[in-house]
N, C-alpha and C positions, 0 to 999 in steps of 0.2 A: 521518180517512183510515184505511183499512184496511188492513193490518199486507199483503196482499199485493199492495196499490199500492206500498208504500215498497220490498217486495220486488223488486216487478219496475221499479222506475225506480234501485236499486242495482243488478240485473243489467243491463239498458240504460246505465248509467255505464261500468260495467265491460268490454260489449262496445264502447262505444266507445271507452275508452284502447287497448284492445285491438287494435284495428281500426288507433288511431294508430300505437302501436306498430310494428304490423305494419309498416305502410305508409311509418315509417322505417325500419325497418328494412331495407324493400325499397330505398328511395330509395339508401341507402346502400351496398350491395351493386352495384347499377346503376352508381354514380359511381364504385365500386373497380373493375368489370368495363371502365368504357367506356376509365377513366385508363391500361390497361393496355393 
């Protein structure tokens, strides 16, 4: 395997925690906004 497949399947990990992340974060934000 070549040093920039492992590269880019850790940046593709990375944007997708990311991506989670995000997208709790939103969820959460949302359910502060709607409670109020």
């Amino acid at each position: 395997m070549p040093p920039e497949d492992s590269l880019h399947s850790v940046s593709l990990m990375l944007l997708s925690t990311n991506f989670l992340a995000i997208e709790l974060a939103l969820i959460e934000v949302c359910t502060i906004d709607c409670n109020n």
